[in-house]
C-alpha positions as MATLAB code, in Angstrom:
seq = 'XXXXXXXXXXXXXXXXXXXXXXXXXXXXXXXXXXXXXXXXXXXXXXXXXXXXXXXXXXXXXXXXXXXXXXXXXXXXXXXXXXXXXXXXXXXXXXXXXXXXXXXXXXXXXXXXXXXXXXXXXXXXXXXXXXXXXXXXXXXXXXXXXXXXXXXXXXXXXXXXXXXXXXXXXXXXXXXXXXXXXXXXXXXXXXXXXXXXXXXXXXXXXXXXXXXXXXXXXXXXXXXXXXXXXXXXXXXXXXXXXXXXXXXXXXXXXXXXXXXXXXXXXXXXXXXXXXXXXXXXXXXXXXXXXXXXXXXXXXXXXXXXXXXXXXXXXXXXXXXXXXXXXXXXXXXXXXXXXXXXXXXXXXXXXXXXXXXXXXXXXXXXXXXXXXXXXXXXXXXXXXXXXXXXXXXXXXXXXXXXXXXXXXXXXXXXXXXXXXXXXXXXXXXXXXXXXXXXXXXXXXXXXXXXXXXXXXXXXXXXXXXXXXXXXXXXXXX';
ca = [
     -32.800   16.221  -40.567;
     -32.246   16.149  -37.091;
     -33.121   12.043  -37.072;
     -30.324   11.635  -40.321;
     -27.984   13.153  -37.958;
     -28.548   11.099  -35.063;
     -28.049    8.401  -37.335;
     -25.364    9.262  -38.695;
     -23.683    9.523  -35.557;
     -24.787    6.270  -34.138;
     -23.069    4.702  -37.484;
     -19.560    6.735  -36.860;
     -19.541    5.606  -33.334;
     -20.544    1.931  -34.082;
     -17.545    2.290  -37.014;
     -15.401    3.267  -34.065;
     -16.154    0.770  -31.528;
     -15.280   -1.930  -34.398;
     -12.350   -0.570  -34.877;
     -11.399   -0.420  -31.176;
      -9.152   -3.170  -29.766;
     -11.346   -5.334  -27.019;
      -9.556   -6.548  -24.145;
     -11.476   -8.852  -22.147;
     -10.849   -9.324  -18.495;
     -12.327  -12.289  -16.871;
     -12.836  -11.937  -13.179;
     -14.316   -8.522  -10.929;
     -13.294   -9.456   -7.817;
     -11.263   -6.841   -5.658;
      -8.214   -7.040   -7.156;
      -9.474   -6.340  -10.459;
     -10.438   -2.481   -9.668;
      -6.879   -0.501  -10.375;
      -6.840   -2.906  -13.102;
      -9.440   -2.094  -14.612;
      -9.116    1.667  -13.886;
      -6.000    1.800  -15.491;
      -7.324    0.218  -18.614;
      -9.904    2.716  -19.006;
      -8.059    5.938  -18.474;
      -6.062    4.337  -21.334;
      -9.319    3.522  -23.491;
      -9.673    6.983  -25.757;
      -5.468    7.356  -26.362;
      -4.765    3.833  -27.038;
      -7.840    2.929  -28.415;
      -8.975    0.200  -26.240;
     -12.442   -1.253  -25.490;
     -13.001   -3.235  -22.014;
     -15.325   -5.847  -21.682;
     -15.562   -6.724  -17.960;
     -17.121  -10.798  -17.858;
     -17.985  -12.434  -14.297;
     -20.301  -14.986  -12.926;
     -22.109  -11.611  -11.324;
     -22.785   -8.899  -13.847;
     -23.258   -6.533  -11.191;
     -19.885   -6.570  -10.017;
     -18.443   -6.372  -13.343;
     -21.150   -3.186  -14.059;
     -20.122   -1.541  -10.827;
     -16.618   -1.722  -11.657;
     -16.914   -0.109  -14.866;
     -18.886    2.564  -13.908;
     -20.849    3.225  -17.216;
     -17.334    4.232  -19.008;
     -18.313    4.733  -22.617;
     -15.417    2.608  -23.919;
     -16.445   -0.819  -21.618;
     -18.909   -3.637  -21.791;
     -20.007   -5.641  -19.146;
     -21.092   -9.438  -19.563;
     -22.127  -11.979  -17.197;
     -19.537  -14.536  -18.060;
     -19.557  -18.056  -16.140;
     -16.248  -20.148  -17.012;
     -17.872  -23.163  -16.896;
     -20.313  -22.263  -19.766;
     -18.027  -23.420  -22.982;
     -20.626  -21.282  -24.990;
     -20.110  -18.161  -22.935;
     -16.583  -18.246  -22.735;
     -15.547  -19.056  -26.386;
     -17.798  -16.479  -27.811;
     -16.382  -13.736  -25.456;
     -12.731  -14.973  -26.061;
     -13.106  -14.891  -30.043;
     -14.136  -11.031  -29.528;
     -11.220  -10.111  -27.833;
      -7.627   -9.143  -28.592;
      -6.159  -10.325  -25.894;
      -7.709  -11.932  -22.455;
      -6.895  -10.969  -18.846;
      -7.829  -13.762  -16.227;
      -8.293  -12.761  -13.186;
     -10.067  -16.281  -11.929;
      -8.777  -18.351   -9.121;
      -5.839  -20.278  -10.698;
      -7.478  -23.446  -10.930;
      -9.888  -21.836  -13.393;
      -7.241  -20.328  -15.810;
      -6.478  -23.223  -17.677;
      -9.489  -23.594  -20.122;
      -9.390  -20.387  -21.202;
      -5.768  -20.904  -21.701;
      -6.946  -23.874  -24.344;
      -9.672  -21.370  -25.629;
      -7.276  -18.813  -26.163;
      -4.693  -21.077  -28.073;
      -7.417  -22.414  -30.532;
      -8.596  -18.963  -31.105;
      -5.188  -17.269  -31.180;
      -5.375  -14.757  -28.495;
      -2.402  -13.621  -26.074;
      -3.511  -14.385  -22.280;
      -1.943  -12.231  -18.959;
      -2.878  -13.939  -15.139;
      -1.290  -13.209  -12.019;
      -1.329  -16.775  -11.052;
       1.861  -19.127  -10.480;
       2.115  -21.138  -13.786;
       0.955  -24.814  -12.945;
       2.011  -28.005  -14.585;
      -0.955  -27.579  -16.987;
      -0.175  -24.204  -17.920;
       3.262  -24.974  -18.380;
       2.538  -28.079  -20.282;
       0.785  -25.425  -23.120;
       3.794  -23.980  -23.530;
       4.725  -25.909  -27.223;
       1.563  -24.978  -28.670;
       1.335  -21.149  -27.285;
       4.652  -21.195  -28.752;
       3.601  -22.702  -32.395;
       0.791  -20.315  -32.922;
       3.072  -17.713  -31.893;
       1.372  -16.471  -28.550;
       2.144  -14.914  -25.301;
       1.032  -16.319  -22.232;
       1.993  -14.182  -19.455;
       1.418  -15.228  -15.689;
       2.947  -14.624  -12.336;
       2.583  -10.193  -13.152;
       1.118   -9.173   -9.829;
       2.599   -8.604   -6.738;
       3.896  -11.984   -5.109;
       4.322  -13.493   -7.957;
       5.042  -10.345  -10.432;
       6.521   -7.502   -8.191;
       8.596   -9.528   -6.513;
      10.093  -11.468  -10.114;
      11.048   -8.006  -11.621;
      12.674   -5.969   -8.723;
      14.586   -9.070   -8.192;
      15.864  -10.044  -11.661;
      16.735   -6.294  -12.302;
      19.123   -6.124   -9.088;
      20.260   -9.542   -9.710;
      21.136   -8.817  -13.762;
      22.229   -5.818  -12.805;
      25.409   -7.750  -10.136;
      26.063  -10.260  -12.685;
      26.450   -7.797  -15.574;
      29.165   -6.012  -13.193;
      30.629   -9.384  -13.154;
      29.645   -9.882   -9.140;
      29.258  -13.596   -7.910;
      25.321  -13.879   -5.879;
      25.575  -15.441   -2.804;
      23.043  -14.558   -1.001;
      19.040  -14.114   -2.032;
      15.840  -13.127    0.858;
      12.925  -12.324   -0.070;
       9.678  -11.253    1.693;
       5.939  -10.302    0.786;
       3.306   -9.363    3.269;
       0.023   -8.011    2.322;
      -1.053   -6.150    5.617;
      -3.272   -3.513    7.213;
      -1.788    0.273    7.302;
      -0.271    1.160   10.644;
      -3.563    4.028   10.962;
      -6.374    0.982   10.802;
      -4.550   -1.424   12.785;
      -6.748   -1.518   15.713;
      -6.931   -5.542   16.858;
      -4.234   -7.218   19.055;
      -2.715   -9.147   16.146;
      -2.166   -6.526   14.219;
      -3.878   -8.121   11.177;
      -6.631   -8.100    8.972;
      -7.876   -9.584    5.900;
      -6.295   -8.267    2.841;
      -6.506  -11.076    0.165;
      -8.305  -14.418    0.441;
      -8.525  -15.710    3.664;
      -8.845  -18.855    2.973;
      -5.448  -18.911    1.739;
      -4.614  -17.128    5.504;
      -5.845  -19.952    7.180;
      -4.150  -22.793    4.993;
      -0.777  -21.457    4.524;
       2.196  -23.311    4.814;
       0.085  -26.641    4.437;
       0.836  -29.372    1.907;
       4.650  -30.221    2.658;
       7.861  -28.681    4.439;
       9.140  -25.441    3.691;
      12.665  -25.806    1.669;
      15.269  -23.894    1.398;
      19.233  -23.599    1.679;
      20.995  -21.073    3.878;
      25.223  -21.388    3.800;
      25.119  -24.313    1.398;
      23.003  -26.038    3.695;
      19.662  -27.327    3.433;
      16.744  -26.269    5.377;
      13.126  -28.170    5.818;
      10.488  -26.476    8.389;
       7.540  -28.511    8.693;
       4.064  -27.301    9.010;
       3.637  -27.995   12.946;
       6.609  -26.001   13.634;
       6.765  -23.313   10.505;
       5.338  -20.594   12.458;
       7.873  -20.657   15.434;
      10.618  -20.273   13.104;
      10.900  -16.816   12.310;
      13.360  -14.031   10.896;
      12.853  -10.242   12.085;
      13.382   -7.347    9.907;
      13.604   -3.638   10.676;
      12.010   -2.284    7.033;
      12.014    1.232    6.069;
      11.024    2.999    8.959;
       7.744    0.838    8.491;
       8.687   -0.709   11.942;
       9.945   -4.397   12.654;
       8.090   -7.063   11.082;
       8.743  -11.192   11.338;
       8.455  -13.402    8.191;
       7.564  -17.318    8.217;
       9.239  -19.348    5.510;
       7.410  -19.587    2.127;
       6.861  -23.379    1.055;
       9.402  -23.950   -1.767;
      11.990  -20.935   -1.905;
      14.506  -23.777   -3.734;
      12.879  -23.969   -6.826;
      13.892  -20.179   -7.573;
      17.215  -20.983   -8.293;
      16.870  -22.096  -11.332;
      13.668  -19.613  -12.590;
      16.647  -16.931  -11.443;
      19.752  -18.435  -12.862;
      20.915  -19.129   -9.416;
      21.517  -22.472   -9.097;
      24.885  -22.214   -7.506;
      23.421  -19.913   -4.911;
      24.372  -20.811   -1.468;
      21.415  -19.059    0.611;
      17.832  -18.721   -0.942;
      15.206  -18.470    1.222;
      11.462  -16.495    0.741;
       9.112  -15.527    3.024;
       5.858  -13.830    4.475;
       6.072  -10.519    6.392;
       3.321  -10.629    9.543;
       3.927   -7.765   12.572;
       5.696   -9.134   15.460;
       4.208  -11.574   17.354;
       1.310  -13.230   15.040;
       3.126  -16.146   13.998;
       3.434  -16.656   17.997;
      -0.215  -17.221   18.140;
      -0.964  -18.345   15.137;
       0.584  -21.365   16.216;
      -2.002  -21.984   18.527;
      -4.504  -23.146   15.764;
      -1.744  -25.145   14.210;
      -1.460  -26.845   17.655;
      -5.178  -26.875   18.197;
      -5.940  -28.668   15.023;
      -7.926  -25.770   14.096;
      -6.355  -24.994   10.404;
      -6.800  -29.084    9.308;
      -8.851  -28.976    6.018;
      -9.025  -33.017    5.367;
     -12.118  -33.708    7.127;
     -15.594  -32.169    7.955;
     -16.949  -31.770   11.416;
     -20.496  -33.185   12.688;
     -23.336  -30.920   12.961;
     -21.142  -27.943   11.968;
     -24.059  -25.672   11.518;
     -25.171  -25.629   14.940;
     -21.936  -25.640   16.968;
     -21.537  -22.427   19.073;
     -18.048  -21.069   18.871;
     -17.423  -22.207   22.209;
     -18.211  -25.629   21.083;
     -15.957  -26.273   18.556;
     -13.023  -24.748   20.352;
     -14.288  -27.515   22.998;
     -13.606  -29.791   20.210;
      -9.846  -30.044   20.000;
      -9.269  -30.338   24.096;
      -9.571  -33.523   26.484;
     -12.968  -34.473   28.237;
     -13.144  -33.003   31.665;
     -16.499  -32.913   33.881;
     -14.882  -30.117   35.963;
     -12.852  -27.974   33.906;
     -13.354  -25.063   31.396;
     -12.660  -24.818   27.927;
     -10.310  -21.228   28.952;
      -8.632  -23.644   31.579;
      -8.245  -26.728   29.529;
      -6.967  -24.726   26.276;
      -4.384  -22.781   29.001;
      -3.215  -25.806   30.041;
      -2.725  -27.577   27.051;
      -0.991  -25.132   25.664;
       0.744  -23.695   28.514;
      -0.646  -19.807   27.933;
      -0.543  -18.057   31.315;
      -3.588  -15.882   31.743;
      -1.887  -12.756   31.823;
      -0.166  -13.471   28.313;
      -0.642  -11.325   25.076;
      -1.275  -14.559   23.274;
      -4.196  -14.946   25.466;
      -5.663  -11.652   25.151;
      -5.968  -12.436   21.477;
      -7.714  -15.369   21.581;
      -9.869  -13.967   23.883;
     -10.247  -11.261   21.107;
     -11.432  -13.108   18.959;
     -14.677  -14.590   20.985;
     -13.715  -18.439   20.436;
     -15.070  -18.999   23.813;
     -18.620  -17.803   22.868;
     -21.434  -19.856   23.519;
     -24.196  -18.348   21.856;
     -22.306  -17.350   18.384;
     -23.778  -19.881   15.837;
     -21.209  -20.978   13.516;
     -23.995  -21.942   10.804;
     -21.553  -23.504    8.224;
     -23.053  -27.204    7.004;
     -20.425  -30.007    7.176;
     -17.093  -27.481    7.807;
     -13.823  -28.492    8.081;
     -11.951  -26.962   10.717;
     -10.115  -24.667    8.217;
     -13.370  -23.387    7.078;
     -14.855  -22.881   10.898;
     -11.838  -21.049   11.771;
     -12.116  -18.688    9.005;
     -15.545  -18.037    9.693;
     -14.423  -16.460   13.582;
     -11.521  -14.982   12.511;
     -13.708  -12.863    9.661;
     -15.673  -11.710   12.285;
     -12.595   -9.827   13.330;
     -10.634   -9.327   10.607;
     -12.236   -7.977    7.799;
     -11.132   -4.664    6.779;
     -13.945   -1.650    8.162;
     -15.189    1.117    5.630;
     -12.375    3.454    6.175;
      -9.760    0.781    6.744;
      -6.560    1.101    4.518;
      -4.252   -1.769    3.715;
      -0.605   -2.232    2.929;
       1.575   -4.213    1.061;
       5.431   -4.320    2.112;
       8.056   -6.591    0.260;
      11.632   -6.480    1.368;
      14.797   -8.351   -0.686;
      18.382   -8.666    0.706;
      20.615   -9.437   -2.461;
      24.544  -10.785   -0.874;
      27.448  -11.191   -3.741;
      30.866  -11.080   -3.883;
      33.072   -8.581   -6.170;
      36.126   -8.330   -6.989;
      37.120  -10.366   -3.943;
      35.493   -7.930   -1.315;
      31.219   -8.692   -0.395;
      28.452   -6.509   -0.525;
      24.853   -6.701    0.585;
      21.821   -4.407   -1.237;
      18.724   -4.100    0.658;
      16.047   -3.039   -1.328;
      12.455   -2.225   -0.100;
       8.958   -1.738   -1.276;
       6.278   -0.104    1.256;
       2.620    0.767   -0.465;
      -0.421    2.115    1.235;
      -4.036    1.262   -0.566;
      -6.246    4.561   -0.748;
      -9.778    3.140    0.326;
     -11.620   -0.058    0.270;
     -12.012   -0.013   -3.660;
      -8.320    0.930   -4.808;
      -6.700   -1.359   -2.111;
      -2.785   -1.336   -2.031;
      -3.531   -5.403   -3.043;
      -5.498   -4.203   -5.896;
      -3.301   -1.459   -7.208;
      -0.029   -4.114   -6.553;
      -1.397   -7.022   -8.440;
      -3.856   -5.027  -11.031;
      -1.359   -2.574  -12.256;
       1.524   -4.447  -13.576;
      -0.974   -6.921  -14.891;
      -2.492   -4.266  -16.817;
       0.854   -2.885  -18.447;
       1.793   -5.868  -19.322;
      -1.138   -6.603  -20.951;
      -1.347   -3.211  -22.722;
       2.532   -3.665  -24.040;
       1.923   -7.338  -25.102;
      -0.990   -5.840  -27.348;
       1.240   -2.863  -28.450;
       3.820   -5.560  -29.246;
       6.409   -4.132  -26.944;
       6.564   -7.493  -25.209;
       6.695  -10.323  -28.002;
       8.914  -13.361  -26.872;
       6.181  -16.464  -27.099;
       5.637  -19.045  -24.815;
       4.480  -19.745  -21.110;
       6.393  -16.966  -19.113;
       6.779  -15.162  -15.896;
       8.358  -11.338  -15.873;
      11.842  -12.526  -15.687;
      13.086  -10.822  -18.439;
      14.659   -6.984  -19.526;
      11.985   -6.656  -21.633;
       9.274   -7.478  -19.335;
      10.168   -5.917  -16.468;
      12.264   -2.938  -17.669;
       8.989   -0.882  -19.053;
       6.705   -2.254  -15.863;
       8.997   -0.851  -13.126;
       9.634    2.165  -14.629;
       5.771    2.716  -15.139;
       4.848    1.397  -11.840;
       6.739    4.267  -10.134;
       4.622    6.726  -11.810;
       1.983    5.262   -9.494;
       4.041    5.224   -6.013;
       5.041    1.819   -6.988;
       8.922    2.671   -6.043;
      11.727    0.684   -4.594;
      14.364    2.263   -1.829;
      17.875    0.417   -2.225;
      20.548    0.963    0.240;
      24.326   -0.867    0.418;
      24.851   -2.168    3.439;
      27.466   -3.820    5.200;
      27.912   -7.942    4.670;
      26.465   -9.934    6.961;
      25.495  -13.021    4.951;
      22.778  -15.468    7.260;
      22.523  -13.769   10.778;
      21.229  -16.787   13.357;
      20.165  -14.455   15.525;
      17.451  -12.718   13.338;
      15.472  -15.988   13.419;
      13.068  -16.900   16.431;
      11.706  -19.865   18.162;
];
């Protein structure tokens, strides 16, 4: 009968969905879309089931898009209950959580055997799992997006590939910038949000940033990190400036170059934001440490009032000018004045802010991407070594553009090589245990060769020597 058939069919496809291996991903923010994508248009050949879990089961419904071969859960980490029985149904777990939040499911995943992939940097707890991922024969792999991920793999391949021609490294730059495409860059400061801007507004906070150039070494600290800038002509992309990254010296050793005599990595902003940027630092703007009075019902005006000297006669504009020594017909003021700081009747409406968090809230007013706004991401290395007694420099470049709002150039740059990975870890095609980064041949061999199938592509060039150029750095 036609009900025994329906049946039937119901059983055959509940038989197949048993069979199917689940990969849980934890997290649907906007970097988990090409991720996620990916892992679907994989489902049916690889046999793969995707169960989507986040603290809003909207998102994670919305993002898989009724595919026949995905669940979606509302998952809160915090909820032991919710997260163990969700991690003892998978095969393997993709977090895509802020890193802070990684590490219990890291525990959960140990007890209950299951390989884990994040894009995060591996902190002192994760690394401290490392003996027992190890023990029960696991794979924990982190740092597989963009900056961290990208930027570990195209390295270590040119930088195996000098040493295994028996070339001596002496030279190692390296720059990330996640950015808006040239055709939506319509403010003065040539930025917008791509990624969290919270982590805008704070960068380069919590100690100096180190690193050695000609055997020497460097510390920039906070109140001056933004004046101290290197240019870079990239690709035909146009010339970009990059700010020093907080710890480039600890990459010596995660890259076998401990001898090195210049390592240094950075952040790629257009020409002429770390300039005024600098205001805030000056301002006071970016502190996080403390909360401001009556927050909530400051105008904008008010709390850039705030940071200058009493006066019973003076403007904020004039006070600010003066303090800072902008002349009025300055680019750097033009932006501020883009960005209506000096508004009286904008409401900030954010309960006990720090300054950090008040200074986000005007600059989101500005800088959050529009409907049709595309982003970019742009990373840039300079590899220096000497051979054979003669020195060489390699230049090798990465320019991607995102598509639309959904499949963002962030999203496609830190979902996609966290999704191979994850697919080859299950396929056992990546099977070395422990607490890891993509530093290896067999990590990152497979990934960039599969990452150019989606545009993903580097452009190296030789170029002629020229080791630490002074005059390439600003301020």
């Amino acid at each position: 009968t036609l009900a025994n058939i329906k049946f039937t069919n119901y059983l055959v496809k509940l038989v197949i969905k048993n069979q199917m291996r689940n990969i849980l991903i934890i997290g649907a923010g906007r970097s988990s879309s090409s991720l996620i994508k990916y892992l679907l248009d994989k489902s049916e050949k690889e046999n793969l089931h995707i169960t989507v879990g986040d603290i809003s089961i909207e998102d994670a419904i919305h993002k898989l898009e009724n595919h026949p071969n995905s669940t979606s859960i509302r998952l809160d980490v915090f909820n032991e209950k919710e997260r163990v029985k969700a991690i003892k149904k998978a095969d393997i777990v993709i977090s895509m959580l802020p890193a802070s939040l990684h590490i219990e499911v890291a525990k959960d995943c140990i007890t209950y055997k299951k390989n884990m992939v994040t894009a995060s940097y591996i902190s002192n707890e994760m690394e401290a799992l490392d003996s027992k991922v190890k023990e029960n024969g696991l794979v924990f792999m982190n740092e597989i997006g963009v900056d961290p991920g990208i930027d570990h793999m195209s390295a270590m391949q040119v930088i195996d590939s000098i040493n295994a021609k028996g070339g001596k490294m002496l030279l190692f730059e390296s720059f990330t910038g996640g950015l808006v495409a040239p055709e939506s860059d319509t403010n003065l400061w040539n930025y917008k949000f791509t990624w969290n801007p919270r982590n805008v507004v704070t960068a380069g906070q919590g100690g100096a940033a180190m690193f050695i150039q000609e055997g020497t070494y460097k510390y920039i600290p906070y109140h001056k990190l933004f004046r101290r800038t290197e240019f870079l002509t990239i690709n035909g992309s146009g010339k970009f400036e990059a700010y020093a990254n907080r710890d480039s010296l600890k990459y010596r050793s995660i890259y076998g170059l401990e001898q090195i005599p210049t390592m240094y990595r950075g952040t790629i902003r257009k020409v002429g934001f770390s300039r005024a940027w600098n205001t805030f630092i000056q301002l006071g703007m970016t502190d996080d440490t403390y909360t401001i009075e009556d927050s909530e019902n400051m105008s904008y005006r008010d709390f850039t009032n705030l940071f200058l000297a009493y006066s019973p006669t003076d403007s904020v504009e004039l006070k600010l000018r003066s303090y800072l020594k902008i002349d009025q017909d300055d680019i750097m003021w033009e932006k501020l004045i883009e960005l209506d700081i000096f508004n009286p009747t904008k409401i900030i409406g954010l309960k006990n802010a720090t300054p950090a968090q008040v200074l986000q809230k005007i600059l989101s007013d500005k800088w959050t991407l529009e409907e049709d706004d595309k982003d970019m991401i742009i990373m840039h290395h300079k590899f220096g070594y000497e051979l054979k007694g003669k020195k060489h420099q390699i230049e090798s470049s990465l320019v991607v553009l995102g598509e639309n709002q959904t499949y963002t150039a962030m999203a496609k740059t830190v979902g996609l090589p966290v999704a191979i990975a994850a697919l080859k870890i299950l396929n056992k095609e990546i099977k070395t245990h422990g607490v890891q980064r993509p530093i290896t041949k067999e990590v990152y061999t497979p990934i960039l060769k599969e990452l150019e199938e989606f545009g993903v592509v580097f452009e190296e060039k030789e170029v002629p020597y020229l080791g630490y150029n002074p005059e390439s750095v600003a301020g």
